[in-house]
N, C-alpha and C positions, 0 to 999 in steps of 0.2 A: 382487455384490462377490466377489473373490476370499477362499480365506481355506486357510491349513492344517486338512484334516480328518481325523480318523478315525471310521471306521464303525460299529465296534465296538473293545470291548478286545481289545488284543493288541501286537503288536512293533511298535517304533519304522518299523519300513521300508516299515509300512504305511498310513501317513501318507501325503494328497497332498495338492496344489495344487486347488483346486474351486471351481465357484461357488456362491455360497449366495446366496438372498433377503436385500437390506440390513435388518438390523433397526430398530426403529421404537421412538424414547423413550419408554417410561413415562413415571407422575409420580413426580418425584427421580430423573429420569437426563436423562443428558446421552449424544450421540453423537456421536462422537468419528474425525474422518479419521487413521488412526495414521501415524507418520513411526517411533516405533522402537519394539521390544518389548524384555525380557528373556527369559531363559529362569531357572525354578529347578528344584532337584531333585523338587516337587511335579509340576511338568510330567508328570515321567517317569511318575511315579507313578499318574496319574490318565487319562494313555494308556495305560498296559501293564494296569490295575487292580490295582495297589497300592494304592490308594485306591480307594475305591468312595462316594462320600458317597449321600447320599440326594439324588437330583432331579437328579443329574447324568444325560440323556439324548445319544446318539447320531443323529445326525451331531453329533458334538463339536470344538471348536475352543482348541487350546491356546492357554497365557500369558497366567498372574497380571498382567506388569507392566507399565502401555501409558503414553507420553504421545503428545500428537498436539492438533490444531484439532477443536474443536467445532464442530460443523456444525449442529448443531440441540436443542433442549432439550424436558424433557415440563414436563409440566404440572406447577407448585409450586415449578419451578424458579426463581431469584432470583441466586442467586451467579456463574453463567456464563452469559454469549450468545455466539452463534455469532461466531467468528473468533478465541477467547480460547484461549489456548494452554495446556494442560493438562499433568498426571500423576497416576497412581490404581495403586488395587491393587485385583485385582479379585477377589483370592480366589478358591476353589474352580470359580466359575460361567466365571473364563477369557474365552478368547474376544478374547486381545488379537494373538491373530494370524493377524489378518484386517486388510482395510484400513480398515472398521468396526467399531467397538467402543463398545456400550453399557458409559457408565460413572456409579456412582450420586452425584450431590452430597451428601456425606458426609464424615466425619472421614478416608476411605480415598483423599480427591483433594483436589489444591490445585492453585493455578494456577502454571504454570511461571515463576520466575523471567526477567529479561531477562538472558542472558549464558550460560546453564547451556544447552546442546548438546542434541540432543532423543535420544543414544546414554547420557549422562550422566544424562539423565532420566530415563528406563525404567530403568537399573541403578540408581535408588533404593530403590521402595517396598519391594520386601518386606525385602531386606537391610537397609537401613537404620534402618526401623521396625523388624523383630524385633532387630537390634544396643540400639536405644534403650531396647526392653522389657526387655531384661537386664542393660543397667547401670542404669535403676532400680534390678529387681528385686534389684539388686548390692548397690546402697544405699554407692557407693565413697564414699569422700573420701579428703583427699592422705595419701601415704604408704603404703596401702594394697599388700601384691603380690598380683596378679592375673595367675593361670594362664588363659592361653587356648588350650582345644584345638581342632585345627584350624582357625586364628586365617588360613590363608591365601585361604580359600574366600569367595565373596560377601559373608556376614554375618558372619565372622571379620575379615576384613579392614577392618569400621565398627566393629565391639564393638574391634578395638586402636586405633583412632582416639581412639574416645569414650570410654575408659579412661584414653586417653593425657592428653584435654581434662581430665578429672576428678583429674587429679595420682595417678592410683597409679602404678606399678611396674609392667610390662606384661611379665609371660613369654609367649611367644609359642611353641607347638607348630607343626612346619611337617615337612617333607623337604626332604631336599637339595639346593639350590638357590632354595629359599624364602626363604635368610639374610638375602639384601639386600633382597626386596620387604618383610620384616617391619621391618626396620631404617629403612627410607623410612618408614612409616605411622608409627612412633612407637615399637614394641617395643623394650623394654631390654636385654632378654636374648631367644634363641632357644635351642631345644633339637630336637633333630631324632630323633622319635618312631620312627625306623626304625631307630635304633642304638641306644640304650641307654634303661631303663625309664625313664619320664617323672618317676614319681613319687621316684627317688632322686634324677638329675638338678634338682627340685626340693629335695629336703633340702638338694643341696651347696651349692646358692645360697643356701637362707636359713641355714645355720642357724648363722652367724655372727649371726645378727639376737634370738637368745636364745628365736624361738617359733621352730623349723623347721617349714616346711608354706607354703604360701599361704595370703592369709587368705582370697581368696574364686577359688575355680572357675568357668569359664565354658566349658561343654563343650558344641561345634557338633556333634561328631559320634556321641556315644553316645546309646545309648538303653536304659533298662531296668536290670537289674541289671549290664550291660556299665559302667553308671556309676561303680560301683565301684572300679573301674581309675584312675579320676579324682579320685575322694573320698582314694584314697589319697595323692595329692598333696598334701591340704589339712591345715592347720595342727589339732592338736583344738580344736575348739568353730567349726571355719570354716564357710563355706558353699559350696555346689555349685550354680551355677544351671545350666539348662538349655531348650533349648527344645522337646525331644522326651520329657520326660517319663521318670519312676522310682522310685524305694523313697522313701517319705515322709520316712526320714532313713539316715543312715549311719553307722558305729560308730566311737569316740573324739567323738560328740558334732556330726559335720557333722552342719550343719543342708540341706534343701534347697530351692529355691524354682524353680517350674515357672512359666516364661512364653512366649506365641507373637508372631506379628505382632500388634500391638495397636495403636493409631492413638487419643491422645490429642487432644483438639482443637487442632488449626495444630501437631501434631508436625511433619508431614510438612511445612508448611509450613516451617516454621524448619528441616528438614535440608536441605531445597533451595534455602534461603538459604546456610545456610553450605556448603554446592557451589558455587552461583553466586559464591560473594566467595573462596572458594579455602579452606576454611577446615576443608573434609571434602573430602577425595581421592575420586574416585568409578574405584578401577583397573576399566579394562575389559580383559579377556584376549583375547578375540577376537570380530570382528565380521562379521555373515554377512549381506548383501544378502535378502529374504524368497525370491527362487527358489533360494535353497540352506537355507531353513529347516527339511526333512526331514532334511538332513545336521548342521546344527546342530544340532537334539536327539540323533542318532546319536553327533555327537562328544562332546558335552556328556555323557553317558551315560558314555562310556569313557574320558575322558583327567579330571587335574588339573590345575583351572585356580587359576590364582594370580587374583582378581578374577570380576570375570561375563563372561557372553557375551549380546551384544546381536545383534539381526537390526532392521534400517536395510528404510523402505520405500520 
């Protein structure tokens, strides 16, 4: 089978086109002919070695997000046969960009809806499960304001969906030209992070409201004590969630709550239902054929993209 590899850690440009041995089901996996992948910023990461997990080995094949036809199943298997049309998240072990892909029957796959596009399918799992982990972790209900930073990017752009579904108040952080894709998803307000501090910009909006602040924070893009910058946005005694993790709590009483891609049982199912029926917007920014998929990570890397980018096989 063909698949994108790299040899070792190092630059994106060193990425090819190759063939590898088809891999062969376990028991609890399914193997899967792919029609589209995603790309996320883990990608990057785990090619160049930003990441370094443990047991991640070379020749390595990028892309967490695959859907595509099952072909064949291992042993234990029970929920899919071959021909059943699929989506997964494959986490760290990757490998969905090839034209084979072991994928495990688990809470991280479900079977693809009839109507949902197989470009629209792979720009789910990770996004859209990590977006759901954090409006749990949010714990919204109506009325609620909810700051989202970096609200334009793959998982910014479900967490203002699913914010939206839940009745709060959706401030939306973006750049210039981001106005109108946040304003389609649901955002109430926008505030554009490159001209003026986010966290005043947030007082002027609430603070006719008698608390100023947000009450809960939803920051895509910091990490660390860089949170801080965000915590200052929130109302006192509010909350900061996050998916990159940071200081246990933050001063005037933000509380904070650390959550990742997480996969409840038929989450992912019920987010690709409401895809299928129109009910969750799935924006795709740009889409790349798999023999331009070395240029897809390269551009992916360097530009902002409003939605994901998918590579079609």
């Amino acid at each position: 089978m063909q698949a994108l590899v790299t040899r070792s850690y190092g630059p994106l440009e060193e990425l090819a086109v190759a063939d590898l041995p088809a891999p062969v089901p376990g028991p609890g996996q399914v193997l899967v002919r792919a029609e589209a992948a995603a790309l996320n910023p883990a990608d990057l990461k785990l090619v160049t070695g930003g990441m370094r997990p443990a047991g991640l080995t070379h020749p390595f094949v990028p892309g967490i997000d695959v859907t595509g036809t099952v072909t064949a199943v291992g042993e234990g298997v029970t929920r899919y046969a071959p021909g059943d049309p699929v989506l997964a998240w494959n986490g760290v072990r990757s490998g969905a960009l090839a034209e084979l892909v072991l994928v495990d029957d688990g809470p991280f796959s479900t079977r693809r809806p009839a109507g949902l596009p197989a470009r629209e399918a792979a720009a789910l799992p990770t996004a859209a499960l990590t977006a759901a982990a954090l409006i749990e972790a949010a714990g919204l209900s109506p009325g609620l304001r909810v700051l989202v930073v970096g609200a334009a990017g793959g998982i910014g752009s479900f967490v203002v969906q699913l914010a939206k579904h839940a009745g709060a108040r959706v401030i939306a952080t973006g750049r210039a030209g981001d106005e109108g894709f946040l304003h389609t998803l649901g955002a109430d307000d926008v505030l554009d992070y490159t001209r003026d501090d986010v966290a005043a910009q947030v007082a002027k909006l609430t603070e006719a409201d008698g608390k100023t602040g947000a009450d809960v924070v939803i920051d895509l893009a910091r990490a660390g004590d860089a949170l801080m910058l965000s915590a200052d946005a929130a109302r006192t005694g509010g909350l900061l969630v996050s998916p990159l993790g940071g200081p246990a709590s933050f001063p005037r009483d933000v509380r904070a709550a650390y959550t990742g891609t997480a996969a409840a049982p038929h989450r992912l199912g019920g987010l690709a239902a409401q895809a299928a029926e129109g009910r969750l917007r799935v924006p795709i920014a740009a889409a790349y054929p798999f023999s331009e998929a070395r240029q897809a990570l390269i551009d992916f890397a360097g530009h902002h993209y409003q939605g994901k980018v998918t590579i079609t096989f």
